[in-house]
C-alpha positions in Angstrom: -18.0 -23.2 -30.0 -16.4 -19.9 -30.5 -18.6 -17.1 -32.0 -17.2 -14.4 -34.5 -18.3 -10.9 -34.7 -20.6 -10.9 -37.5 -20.3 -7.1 -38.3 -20.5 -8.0 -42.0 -23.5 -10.6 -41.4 -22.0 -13.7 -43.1 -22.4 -15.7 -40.3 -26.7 -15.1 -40.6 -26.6 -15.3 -44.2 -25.0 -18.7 -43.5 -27.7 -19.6 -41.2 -30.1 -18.3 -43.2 -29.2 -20.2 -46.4 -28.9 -23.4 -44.3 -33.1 -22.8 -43.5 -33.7 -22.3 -46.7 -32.1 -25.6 -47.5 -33.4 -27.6 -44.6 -37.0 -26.3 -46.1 -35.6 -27.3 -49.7 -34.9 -30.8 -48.5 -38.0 -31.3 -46.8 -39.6 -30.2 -49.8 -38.0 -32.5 -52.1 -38.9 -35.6 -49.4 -42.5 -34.6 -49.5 -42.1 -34.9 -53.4 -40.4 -38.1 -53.4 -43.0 -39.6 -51.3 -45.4 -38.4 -53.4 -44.1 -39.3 -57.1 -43.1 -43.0 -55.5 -39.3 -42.2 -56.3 -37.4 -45.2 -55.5 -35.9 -46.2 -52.5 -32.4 -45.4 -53.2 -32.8 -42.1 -53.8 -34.9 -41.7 -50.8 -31.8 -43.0 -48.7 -30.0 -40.1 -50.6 -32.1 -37.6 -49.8 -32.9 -38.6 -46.4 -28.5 -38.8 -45.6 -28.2 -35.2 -47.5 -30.9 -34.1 -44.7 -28.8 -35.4 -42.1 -25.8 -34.0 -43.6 -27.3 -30.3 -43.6 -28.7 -30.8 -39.6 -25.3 -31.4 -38.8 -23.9 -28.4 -40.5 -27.0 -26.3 -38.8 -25.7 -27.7 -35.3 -22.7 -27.1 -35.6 -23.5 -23.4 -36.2 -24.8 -22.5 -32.6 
């Protein structure tokens, strides 16, 4: 993967919001567990997980 200068720091602000996200997510899983939200939207939040680890990976 090719890395960019960063002089402006978008590239760790991207990073950054993608933690913050991550740590939403898991957040709102805990919740779901917790308030017995139905399986479907589990599924949805689970693939949105999976959706933002592959945007984090792709950033390194």
């Amino acid at each position: 993967m090719r890395h960019y200068d960063d002089e402006d720091g978008t590239q760790a602000e991207i990073r950054e919001l993608i933690v913050e996200i991550k740590n939403d997510v898991e957040r709102l899983n805990i919740a779901a567990d917790q308030l017995e939200v139905p399986d479907d939207i589990k599924h949805m939040i689970a693939s949105l997980a999976d959706k933002i680890s592959g945007i984090s990976s792709l950033m390194h």
